[in-house]
N, CA and C of each residue as an Amber inpcrd file, in Angstrom:
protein
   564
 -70.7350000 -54.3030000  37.9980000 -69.3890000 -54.7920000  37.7190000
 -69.3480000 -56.2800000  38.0820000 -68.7980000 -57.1210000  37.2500000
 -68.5010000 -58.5280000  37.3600000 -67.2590000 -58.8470000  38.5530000
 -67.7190000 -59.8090000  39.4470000 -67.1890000 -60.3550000  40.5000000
 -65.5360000 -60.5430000  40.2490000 -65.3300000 -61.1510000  38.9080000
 -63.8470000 -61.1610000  38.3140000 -63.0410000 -60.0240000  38.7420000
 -63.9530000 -59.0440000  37.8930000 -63.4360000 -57.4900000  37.4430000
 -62.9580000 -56.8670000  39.2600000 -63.9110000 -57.3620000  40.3310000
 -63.8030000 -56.9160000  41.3900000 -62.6310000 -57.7040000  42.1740000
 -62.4190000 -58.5380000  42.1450000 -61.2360000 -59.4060000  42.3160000
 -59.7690000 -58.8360000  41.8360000 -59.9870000 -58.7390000  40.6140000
 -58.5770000 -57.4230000  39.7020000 -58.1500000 -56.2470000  40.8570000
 -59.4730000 -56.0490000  40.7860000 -59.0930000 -54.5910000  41.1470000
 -58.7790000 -54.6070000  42.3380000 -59.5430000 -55.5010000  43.1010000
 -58.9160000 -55.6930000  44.8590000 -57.8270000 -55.9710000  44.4530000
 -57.1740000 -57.0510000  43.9980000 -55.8100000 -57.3620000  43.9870000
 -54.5370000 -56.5670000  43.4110000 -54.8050000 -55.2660000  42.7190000
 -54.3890000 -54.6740000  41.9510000 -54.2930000 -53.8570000  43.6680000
 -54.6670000 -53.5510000  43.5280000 -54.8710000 -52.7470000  45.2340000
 -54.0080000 -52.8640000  46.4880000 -54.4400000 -53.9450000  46.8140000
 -53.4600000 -54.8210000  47.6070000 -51.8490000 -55.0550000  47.3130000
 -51.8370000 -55.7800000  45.7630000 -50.1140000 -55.9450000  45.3820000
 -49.5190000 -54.2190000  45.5080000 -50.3090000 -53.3390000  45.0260000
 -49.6440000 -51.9640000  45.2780000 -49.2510000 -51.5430000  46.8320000
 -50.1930000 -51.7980000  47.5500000 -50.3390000 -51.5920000  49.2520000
 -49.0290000 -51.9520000  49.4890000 -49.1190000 -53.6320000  49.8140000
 -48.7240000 -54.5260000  50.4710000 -47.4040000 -54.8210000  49.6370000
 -47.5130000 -55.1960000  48.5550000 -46.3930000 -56.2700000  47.9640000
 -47.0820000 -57.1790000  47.2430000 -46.2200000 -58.0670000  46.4740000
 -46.8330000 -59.3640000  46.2510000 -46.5750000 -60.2140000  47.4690000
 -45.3480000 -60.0780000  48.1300000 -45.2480000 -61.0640000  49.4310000
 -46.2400000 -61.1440000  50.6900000 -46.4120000 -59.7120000  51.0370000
 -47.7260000 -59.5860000  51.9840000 -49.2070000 -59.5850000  51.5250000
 -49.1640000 -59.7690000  50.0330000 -50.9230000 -59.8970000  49.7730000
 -51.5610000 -61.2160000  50.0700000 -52.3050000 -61.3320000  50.5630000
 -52.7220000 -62.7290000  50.6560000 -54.0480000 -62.6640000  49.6590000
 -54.5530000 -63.8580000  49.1920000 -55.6570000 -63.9700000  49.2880000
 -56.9560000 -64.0560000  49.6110000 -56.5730000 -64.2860000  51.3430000
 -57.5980000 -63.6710000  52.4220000 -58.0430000 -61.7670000  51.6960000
 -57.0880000 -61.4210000  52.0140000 -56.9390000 -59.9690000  51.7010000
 -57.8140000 -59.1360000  50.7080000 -57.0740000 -59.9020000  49.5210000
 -57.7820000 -59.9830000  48.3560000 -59.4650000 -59.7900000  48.5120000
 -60.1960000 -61.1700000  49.1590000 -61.3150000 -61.6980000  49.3410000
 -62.3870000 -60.8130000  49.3360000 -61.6920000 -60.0650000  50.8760000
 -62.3120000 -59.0990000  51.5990000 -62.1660000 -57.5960000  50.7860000
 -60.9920000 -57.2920000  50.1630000 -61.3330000 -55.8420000  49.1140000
 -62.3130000 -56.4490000  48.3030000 -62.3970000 -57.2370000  47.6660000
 -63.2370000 -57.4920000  46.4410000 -65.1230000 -58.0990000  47.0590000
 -64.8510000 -57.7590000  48.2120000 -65.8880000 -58.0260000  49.2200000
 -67.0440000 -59.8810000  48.3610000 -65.9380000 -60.7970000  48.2670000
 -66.0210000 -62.0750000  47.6680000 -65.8100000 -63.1310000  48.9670000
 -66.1530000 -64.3260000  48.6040000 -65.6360000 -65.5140000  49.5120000
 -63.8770000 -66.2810000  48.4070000 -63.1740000 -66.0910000  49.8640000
 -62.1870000 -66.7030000  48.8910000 -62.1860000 -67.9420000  47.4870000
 -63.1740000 -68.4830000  47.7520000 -63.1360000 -69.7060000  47.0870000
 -63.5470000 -69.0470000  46.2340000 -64.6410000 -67.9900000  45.8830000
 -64.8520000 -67.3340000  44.3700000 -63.5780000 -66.4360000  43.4630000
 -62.7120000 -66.3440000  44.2990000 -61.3810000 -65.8490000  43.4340000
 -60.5330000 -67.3580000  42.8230000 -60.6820000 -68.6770000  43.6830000
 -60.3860000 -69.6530000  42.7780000 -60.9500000 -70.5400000  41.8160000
 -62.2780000 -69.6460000  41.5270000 -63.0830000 -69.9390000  39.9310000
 -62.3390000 -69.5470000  39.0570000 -61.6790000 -68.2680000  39.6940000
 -61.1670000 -67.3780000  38.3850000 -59.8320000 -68.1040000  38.1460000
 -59.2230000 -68.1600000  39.6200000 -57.3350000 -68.0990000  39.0440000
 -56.9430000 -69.3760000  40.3230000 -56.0710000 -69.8540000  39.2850000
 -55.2550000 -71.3780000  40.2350000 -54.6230000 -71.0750000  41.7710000
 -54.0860000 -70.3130000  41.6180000 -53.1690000 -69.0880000  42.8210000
 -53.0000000 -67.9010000  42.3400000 -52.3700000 -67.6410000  43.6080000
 -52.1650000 -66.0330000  43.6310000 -50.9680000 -65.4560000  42.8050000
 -49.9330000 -66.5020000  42.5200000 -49.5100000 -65.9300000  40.9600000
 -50.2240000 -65.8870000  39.7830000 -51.0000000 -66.4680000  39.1660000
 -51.7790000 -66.3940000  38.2400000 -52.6150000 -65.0680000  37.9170000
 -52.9180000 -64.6690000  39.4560000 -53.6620000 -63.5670000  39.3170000
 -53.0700000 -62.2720000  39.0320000 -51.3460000 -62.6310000  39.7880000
 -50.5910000 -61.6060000  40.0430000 -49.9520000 -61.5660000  38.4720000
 -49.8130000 -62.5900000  37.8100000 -49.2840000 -62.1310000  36.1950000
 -50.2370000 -61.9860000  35.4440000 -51.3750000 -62.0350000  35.4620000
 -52.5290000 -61.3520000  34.6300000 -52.3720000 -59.7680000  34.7920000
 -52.3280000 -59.0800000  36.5430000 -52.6060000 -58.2190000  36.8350000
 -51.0430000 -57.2170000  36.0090000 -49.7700000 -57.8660000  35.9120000
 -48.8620000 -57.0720000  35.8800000 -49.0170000 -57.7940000  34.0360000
 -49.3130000 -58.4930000  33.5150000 -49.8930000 -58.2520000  32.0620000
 -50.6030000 -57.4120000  31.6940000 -51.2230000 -56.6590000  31.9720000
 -52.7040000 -55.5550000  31.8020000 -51.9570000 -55.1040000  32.1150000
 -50.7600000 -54.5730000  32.9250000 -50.2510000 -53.0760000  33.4720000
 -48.8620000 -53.1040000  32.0570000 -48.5240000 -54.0640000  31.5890000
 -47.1420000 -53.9100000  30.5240000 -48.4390000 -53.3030000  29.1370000
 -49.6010000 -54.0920000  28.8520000 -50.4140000 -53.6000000  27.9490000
 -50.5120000 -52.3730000  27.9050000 -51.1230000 -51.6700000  29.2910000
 -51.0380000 -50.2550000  29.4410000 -50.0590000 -49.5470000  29.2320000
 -48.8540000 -50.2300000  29.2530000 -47.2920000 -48.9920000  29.0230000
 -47.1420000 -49.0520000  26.9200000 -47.6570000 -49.8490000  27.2340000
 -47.5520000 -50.5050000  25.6540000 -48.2980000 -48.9250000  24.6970000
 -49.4970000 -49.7240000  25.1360000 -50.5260000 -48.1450000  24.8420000
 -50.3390000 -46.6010000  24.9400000 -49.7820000 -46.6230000  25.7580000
 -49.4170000 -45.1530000  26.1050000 -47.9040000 -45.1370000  25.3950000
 -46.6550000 -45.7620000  24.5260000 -45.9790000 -46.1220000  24.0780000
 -46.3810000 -45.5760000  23.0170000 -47.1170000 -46.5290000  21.9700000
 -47.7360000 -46.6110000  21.1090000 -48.3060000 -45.2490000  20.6770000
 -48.8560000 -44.8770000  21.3640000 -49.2590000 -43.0600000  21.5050000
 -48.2450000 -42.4670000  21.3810000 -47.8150000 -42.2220000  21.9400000
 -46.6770000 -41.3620000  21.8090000 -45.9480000 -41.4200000  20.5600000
 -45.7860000 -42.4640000  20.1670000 -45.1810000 -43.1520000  18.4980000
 -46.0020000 -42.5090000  17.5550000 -46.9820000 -41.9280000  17.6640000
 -48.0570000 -41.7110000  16.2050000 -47.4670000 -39.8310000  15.7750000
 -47.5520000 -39.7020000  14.7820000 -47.5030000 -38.5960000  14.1700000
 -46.1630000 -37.9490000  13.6540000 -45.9580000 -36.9080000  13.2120000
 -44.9440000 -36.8290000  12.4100000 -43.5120000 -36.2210000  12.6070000
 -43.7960000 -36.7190000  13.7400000 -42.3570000 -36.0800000  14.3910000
 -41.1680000 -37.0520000  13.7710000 -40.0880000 -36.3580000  14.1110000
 -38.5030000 -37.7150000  14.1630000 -38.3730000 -38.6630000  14.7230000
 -37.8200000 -39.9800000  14.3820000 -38.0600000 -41.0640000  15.5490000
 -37.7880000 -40.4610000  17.0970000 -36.4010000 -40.0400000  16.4680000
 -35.9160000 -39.2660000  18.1350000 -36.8760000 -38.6990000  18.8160000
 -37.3070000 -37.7960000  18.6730000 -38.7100000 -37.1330000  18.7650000
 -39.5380000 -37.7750000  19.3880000 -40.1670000 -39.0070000  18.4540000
 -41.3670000 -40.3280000  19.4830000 -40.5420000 -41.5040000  20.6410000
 -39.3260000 -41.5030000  19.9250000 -39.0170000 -42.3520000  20.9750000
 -38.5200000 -41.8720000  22.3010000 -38.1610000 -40.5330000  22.1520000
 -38.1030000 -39.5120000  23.9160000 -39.4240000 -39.9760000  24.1260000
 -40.9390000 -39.4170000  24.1830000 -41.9170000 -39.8440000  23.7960000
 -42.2840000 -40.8300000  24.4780000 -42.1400000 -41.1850000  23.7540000
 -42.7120000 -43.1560000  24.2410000 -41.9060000 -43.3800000  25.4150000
 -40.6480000 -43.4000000  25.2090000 -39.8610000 -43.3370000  26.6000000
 -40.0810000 -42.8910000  28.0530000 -40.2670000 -41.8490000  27.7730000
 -40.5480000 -40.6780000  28.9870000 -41.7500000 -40.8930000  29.4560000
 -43.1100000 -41.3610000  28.4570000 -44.1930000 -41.2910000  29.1170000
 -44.2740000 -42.6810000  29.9110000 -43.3080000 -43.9810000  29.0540000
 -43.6640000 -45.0440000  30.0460000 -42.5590000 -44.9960000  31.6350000
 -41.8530000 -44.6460000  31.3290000 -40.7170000 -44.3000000  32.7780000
 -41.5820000 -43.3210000  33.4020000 -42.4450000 -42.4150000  33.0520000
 -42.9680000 -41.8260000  34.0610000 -44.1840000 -42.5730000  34.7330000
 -44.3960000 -43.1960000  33.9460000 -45.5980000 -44.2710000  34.6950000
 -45.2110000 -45.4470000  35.3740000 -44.2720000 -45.7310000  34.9890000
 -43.7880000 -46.5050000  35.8230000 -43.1500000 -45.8140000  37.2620000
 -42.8500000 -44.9410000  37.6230000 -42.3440000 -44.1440000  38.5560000
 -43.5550000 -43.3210000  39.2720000 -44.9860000 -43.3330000  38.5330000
 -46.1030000 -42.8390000  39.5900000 -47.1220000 -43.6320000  39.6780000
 -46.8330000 -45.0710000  38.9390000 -47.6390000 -45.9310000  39.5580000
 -47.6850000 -46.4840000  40.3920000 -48.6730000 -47.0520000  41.2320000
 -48.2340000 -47.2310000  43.0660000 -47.9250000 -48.7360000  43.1510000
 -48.4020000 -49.8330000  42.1880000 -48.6810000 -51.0660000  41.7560000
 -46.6640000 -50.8830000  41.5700000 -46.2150000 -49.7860000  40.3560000
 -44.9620000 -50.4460000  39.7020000 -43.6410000 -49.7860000  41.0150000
 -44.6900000 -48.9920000  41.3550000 -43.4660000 -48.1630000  42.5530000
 -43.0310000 -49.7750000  43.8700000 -44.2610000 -50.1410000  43.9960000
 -44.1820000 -51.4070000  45.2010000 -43.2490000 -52.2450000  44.6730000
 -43.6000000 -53.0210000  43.0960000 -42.8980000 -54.3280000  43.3870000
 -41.4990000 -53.8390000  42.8130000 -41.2920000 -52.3960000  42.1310000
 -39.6890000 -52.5890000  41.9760000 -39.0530000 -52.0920000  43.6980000
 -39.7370000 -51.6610000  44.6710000 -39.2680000 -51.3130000  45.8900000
 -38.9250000 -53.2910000  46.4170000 -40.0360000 -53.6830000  46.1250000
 -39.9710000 -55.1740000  46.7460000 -38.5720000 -55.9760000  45.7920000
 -38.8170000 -55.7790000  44.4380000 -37.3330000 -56.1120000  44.2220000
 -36.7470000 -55.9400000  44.5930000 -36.2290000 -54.3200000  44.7240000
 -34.6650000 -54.4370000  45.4280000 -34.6390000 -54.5890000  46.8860000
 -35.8170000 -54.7300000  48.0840000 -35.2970000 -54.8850000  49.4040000
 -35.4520000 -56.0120000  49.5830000 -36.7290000 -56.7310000  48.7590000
 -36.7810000 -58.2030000  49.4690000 -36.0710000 -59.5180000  48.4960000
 -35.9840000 -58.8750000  47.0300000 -35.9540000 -59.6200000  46.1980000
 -36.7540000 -61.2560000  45.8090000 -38.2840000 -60.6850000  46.4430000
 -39.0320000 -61.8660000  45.8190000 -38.7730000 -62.5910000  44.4980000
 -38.6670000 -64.0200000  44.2490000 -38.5080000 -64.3610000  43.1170000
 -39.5070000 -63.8960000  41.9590000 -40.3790000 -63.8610000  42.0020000
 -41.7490000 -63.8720000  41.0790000 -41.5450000 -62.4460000  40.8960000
 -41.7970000 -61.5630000  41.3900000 -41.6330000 -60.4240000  41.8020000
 -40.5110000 -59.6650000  40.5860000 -38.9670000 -60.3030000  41.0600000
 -37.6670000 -60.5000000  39.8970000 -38.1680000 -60.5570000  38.8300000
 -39.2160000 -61.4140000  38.5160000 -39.6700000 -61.8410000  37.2980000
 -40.2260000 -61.2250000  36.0690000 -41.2380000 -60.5680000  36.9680000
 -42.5550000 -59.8400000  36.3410000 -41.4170000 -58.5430000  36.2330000
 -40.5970000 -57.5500000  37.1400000 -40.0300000 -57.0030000  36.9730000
 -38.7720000 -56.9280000  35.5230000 -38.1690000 -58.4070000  35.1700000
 -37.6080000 -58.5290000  34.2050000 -38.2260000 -57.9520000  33.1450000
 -39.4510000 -59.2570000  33.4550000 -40.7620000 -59.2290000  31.7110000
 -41.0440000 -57.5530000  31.6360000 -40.9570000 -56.8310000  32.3060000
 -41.6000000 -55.4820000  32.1230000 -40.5110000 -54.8360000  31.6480000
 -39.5880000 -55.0500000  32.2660000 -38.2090000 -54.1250000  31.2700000
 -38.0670000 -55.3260000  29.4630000 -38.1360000 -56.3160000  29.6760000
 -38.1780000 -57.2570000  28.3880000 -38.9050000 -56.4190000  27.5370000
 -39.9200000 -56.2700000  27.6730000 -41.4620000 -55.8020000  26.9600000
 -40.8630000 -54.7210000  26.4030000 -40.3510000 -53.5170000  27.0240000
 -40.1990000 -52.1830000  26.7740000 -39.1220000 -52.1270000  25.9930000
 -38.0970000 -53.0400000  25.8590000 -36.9600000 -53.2700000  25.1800000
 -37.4400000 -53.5330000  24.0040000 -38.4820000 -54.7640000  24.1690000
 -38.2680000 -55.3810000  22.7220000 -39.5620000 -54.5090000  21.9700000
 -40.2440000 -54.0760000  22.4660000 -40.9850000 -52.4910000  22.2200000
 -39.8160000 -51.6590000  21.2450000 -39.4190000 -51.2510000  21.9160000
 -38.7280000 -50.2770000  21.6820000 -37.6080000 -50.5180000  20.2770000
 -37.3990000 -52.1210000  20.2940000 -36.0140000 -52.5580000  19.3490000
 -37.2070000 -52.5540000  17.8190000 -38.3800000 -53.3180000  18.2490000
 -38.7890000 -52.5630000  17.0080000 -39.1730000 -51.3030000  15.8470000
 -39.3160000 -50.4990000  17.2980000 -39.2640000 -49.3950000  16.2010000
 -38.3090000 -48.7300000  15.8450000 -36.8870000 -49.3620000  16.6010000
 -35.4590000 -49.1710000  15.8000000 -35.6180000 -49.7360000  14.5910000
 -35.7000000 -51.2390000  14.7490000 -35.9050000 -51.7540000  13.4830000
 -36.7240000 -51.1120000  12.4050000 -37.6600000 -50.8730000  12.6950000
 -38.2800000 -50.0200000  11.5130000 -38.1050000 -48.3310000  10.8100000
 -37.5200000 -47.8770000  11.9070000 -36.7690000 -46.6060000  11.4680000
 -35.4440000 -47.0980000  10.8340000 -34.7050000 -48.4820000  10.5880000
 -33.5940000 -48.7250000   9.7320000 -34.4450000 -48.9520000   8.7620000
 -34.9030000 -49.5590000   8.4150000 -35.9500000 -50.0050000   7.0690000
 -36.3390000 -48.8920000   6.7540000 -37.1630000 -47.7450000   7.3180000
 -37.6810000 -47.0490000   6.5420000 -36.0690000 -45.9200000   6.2700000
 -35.2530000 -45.9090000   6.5170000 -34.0110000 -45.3150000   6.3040000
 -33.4920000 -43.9290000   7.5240000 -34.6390000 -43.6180000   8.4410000
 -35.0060000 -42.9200000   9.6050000 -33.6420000 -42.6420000  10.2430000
 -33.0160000 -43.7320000  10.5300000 -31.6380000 -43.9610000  11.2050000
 -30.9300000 -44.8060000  10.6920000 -29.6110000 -44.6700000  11.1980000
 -28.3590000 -45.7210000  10.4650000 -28.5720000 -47.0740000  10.9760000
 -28.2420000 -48.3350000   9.9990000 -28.0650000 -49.3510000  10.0590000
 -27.4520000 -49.7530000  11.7630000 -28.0240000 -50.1920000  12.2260000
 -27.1950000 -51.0760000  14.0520000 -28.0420000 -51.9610000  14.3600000
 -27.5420000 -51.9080000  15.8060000 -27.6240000 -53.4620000  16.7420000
 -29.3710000 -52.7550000  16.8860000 -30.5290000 -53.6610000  16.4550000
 -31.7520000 -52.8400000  16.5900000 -31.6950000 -52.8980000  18.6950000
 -31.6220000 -54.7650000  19.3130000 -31.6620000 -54.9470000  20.3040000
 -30.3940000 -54.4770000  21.4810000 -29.1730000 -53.7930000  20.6730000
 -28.5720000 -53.0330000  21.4090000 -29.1070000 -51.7650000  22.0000000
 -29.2730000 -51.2760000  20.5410000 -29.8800000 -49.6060000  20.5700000
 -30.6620000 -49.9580000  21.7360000 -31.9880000 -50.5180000  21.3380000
 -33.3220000 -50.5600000  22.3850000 -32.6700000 -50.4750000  23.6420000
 -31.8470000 -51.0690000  23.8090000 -31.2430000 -51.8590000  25.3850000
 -30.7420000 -50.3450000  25.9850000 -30.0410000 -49.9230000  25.1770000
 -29.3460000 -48.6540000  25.8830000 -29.9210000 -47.5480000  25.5400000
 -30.8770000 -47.3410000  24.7040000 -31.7850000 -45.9160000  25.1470000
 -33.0200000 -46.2440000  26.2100000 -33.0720000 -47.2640000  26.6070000
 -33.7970000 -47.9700000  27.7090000 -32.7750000 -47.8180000  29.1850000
 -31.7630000 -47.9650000  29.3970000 -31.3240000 -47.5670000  30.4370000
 -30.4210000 -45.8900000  30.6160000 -30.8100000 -45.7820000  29.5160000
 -30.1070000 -43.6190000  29.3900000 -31.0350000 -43.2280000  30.0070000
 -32.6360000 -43.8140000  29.6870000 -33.4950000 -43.2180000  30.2160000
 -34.2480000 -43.4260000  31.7300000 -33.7910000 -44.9160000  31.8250000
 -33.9050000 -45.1590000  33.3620000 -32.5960000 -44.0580000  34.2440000
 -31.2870000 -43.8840000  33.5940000 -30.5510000 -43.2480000  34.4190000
 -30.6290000 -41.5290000  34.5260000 -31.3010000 -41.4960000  33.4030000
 -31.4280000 -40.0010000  33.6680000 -33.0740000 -39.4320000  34.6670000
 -33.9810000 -40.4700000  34.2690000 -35.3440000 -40.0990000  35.3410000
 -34.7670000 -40.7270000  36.4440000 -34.4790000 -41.8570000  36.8820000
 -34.0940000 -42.2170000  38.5380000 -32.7610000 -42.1640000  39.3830000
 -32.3640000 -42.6600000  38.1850000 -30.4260000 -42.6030000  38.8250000
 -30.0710000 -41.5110000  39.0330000 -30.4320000 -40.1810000  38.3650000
 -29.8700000 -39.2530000  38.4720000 -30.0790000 -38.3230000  39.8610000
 -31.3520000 -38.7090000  40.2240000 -32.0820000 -38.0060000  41.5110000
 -31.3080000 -38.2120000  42.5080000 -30.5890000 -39.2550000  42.3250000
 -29.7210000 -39.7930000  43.7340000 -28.7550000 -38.5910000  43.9530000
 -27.9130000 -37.4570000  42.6680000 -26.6820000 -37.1810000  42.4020000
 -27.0790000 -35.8110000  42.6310000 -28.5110000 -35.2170000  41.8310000
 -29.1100000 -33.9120000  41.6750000 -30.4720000 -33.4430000  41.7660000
 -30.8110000 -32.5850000  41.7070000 -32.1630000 -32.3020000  41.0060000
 -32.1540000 -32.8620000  39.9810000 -33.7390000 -33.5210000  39.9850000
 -34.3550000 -34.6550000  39.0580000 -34.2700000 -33.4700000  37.3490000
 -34.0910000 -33.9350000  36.4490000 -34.0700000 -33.6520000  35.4040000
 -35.5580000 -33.3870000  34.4030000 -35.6000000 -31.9950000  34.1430000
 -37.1800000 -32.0460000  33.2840000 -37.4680000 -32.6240000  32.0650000
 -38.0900000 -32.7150000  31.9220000 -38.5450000 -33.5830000  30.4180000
 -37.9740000 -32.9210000  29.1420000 -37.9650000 -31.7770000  29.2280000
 -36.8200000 -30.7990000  28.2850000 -35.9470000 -31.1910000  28.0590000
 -34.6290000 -30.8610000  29.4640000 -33.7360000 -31.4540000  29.5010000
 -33.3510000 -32.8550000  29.3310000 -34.2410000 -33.8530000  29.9560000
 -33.6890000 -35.1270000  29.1700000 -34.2820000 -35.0250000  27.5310000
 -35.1350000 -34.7040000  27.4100000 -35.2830000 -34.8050000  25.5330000
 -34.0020000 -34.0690000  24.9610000 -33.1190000 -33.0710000  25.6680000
 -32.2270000 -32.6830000  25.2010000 -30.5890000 -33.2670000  25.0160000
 -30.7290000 -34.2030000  26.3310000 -29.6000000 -35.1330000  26.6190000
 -29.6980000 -36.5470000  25.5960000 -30.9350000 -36.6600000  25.5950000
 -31.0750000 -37.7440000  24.4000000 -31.1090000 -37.7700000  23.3170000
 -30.9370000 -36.5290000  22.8450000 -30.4280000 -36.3740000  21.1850000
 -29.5270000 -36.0250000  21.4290000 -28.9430000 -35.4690000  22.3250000
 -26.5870000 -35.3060000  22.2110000 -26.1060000 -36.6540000  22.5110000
 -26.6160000 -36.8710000  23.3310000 -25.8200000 -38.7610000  22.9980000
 -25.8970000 -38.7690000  22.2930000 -27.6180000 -39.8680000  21.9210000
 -27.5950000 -40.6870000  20.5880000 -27.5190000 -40.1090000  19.6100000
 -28.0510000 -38.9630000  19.2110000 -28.2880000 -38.2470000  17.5910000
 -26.9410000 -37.6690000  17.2630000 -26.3490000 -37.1640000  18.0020000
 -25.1480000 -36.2030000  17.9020000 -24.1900000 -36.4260000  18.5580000
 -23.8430000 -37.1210000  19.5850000 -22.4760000 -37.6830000  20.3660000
 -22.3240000 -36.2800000  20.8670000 -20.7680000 -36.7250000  21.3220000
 -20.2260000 -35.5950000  22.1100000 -19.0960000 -34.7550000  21.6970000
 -19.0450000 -34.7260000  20.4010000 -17.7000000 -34.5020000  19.7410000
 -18.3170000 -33.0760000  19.2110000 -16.8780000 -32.2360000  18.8300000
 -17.7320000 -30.5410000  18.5430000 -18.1190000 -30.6970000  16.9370000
């Protein structure tokens, strides 16, 4: 394995552990069993490294997204799907569990950031294949970047918000709550 590749992965390690605030690059050094100065061949600072590392992790939600999107189901159908599988990864990854914990207690700036870009990503993910289920005639004409926006937080509130109120909700049941909203409303 390439010295780079070992650097990633220490640091991938560490930002999950620690934080981005408590990782140092000392830290780093020593998982990737390197001399510090060989992690600044690779990267300027330790943000650089830290938005590469949470770039490769939005790629990965992307992918597993993307999957979920293939075959011949209803949009509704892929986009529970795509939904569910990236909220669940985001909720058992130890990397995405840290820095949204570090958002809300410490509110690192950078941290805020990468946290935005990762909900950004999944939005504008997601607004396209609204958009393209209007084109292909799939669903009715709307806001493509509304829609995205709010079946993006139905689904953050029904996997996390809801745990606060009840028992966490199964994947059934929210695939079931997400076609009576959106597909069908609430009217008899």
């Amino acid at each position: 394995m390439d010295r780079k590749k070992h650097v990633v992965e220490a640091a991938t390690k560490s930002f999950a552990q620690y934080g981005y605030k408590a990782t140092t690059m000392d830290q780093v050094a020593k998982l990737a069993n390197v001399g510090k100065g060989t992690i600044y061949t690779f990267y300027k600072n330790k943000d650089e490294l830290f938005l590469e590392i949470v770039t490769s992790l939005i790629l990965e939600m992307k992918g597993m997204a993307e999957e979920a999107m293939q075959g011949k189901h209803s949009f509704y159908e892929k986009a529970h799907a795509a939904l569910y599988r990236i909220l669940e990864f985001r909720k058992e990854h130890q990397l995405t569990i840290k820095l949204l914990q570090e958002e809300r207690e410490i509110g690192t700036p950078i941290v805020q950031q990468v946290v935005d870009k990762m909900e950004r990503s999944i939005i504008s993910y997601i607004e396209d294949k609204v958009s393209a289920a209007i084109v292909s005639g799939e669903i009715e004409d709307c806001n493509p970047k509304l829609t995205a926006f709010v079946m993006f937080k139905l689904y953050i509130a029904l996997i996390f918000d809801w745990e606060k109120y009840a028992d966490p909700l199964t994947e059934k049941e929210i695939a079931k709550l997400f076609e009576m909203y959106l597909l069908k409303g609430l009217s008899l």
